[in-house]
N, C-alpha and C positions, 0 to 999 in steps of 0.2 A: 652319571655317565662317565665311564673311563677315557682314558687319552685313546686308546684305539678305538674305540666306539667313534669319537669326536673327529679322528682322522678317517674312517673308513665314513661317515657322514659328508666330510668334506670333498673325497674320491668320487662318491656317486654323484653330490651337487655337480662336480666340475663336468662326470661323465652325461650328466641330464641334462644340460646347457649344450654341450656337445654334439650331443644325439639329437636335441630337440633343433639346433641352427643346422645339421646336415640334413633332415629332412624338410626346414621350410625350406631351406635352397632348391633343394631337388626337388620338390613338389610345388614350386609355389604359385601356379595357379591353380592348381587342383585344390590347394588349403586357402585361396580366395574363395572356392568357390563354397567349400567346407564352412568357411566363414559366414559367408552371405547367406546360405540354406539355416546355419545354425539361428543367427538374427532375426531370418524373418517366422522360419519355425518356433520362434521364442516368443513372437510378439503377442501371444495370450495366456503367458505367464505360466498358466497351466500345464504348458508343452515343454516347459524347460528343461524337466525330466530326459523326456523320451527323446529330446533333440540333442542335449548332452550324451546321452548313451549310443545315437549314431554318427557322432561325431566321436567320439572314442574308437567306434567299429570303423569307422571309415579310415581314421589315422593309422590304425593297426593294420589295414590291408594295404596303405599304399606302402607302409615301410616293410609288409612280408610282403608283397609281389610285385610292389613299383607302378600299382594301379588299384581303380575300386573294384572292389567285387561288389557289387549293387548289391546281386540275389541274399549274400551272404550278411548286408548290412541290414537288410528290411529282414532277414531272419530275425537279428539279434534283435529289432524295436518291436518286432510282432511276441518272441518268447520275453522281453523284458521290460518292456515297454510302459507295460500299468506301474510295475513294481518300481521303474524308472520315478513315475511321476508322484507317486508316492512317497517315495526316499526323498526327492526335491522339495517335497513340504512340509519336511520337519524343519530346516533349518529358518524355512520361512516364518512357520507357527513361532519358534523359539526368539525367532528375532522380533516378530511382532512383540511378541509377549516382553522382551527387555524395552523396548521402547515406549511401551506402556508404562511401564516401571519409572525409567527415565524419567515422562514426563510429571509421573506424580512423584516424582522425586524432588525435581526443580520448584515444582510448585509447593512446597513445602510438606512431603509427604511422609517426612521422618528417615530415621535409622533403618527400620524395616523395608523400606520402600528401595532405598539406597541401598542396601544388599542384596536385596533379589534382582535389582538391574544389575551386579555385577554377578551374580550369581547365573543367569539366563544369560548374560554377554558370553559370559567364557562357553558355556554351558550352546551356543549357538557359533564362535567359532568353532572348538571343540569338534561338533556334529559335521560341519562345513570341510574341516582337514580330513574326519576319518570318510566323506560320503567319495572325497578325490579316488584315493585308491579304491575303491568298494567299487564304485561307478566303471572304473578302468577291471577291474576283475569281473560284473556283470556284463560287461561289452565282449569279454570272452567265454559265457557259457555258462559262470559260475550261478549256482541256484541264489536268489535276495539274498536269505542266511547265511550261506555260506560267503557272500560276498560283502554283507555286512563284518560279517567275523573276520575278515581279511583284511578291512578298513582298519579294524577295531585292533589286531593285533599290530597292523605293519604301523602304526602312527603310535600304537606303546612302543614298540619297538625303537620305535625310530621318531623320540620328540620331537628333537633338535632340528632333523630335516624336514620332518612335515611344517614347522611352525616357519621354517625360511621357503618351505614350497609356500605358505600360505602366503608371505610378506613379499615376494616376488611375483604372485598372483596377483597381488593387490597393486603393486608397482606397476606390473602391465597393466593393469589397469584403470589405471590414476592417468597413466602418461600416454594409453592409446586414446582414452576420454577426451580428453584434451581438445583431441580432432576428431568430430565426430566422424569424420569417412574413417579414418586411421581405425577407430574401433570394430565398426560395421566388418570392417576388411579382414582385421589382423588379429583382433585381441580375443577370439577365440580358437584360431589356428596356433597362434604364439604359445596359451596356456597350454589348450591339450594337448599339444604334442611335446610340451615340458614337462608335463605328467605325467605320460606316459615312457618318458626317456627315465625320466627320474624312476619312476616307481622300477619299472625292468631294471636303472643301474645300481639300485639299492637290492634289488631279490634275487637278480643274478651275482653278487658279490657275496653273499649268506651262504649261498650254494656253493660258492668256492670254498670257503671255508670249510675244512675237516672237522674242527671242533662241535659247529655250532652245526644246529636242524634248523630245517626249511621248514617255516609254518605259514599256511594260509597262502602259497605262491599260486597266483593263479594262472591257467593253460590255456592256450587257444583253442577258440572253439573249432 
């Protein structure tokens, strides 16, 4: 990665941080309550998918119209909805699958054992950065494929910043855990709406750019 690659990286971080603390402000009981619906719509594991991807729709209309378009968010969980929950259990499959590794690693499982848990580790972060953007591109229309393919380019594209979008997820997440209400509340308004700050202040920066094509940006629906 070149020096201007690494400063135009560091531009978007600042502008996604940016973006994402001027819409909790403005919105912040509307992203409690975003919060609250995502948690308990989560609590069968299953749903994680589909409550992920209305909480992406829902972040996106209050910062284009200043409110939810209900009609518009139950479109996107009804056209994307299966494919939502889907996408959500690979990274699960992958990470079961390292911690199975793991443990017959510890337990004395050899060299073989010990590389395939590093091997499914990465191979399960990895899945987890490219499904963020994907996830924010199916919440606006884009077809699974095509919004897998948008995961998959913007996170080549863009290593450096997906893997501090990851480690900043995880930070909210360590430090909203903490306090279980702090979580329930906060720690899924905080992310998504970082995500989606970030992913817009890295794909509208590309588009400024003369030199370079816009690949994989996705539109609203």
């Amino acid at each position: 990665m070149n020096g201007n690659e690494r400063g135009f990286d560091v531009d978007a971080f600042r502008r996604g941080v940016a973006g994402a603390r001027s819409v909790v402000f403005e919105h912040a009981v509307s992203l409690l309550v975003v919060s609250l619906a995502w948690f308990v719509a989560s609590l069968p594991l299953v749903t994680i998918g589909p409550a992920t991807l209305a909480s992406y729709a829902t972040i996106d209309s209050l910062r284009g119209r200043g409110s939810v378009d209900r009609a518009a968010v139950v479109r996107t969980v009804r056209r994307g909805g299966v494919h939502a929950a889907a996408l959500s259990a690979l990274p699960a499959v992958l990470g079961t699958t390292a911690a199975i590794y793991a443990v017959e690693y510890a337990t004395g499982g050899g060299l073989l054992a010990g590389t395939l848990t590093v091997v499914t580790g990465y191979a399960t972060l990895y899945a987890v950065l490219v499904l963020i953007p994907a996830f924010v591109a199916l919440s606006r229309g884009e077809t699974p494929a095509d919004a897998l393919r948008i995961g998959w380019t913007w996170t080549a594209a863009h290593p450096t910043l997906a893997l501090v979008m990851g480690l900043a997820t995880l930070c909210l997440f360590v430090a909203t855990a903490a306090l279980t209400v702090a979580f329930v509340l906060s720690f899924p308004a905080l992310a998504f709406s970082f995500h989606v700050e970030l992913y817009d202040a890295s794909t509208t920066e590309r588009a400024d750019e003369p030199t370079r094509t816009v690949r994989g940006t996705a539109t609203h629906s």
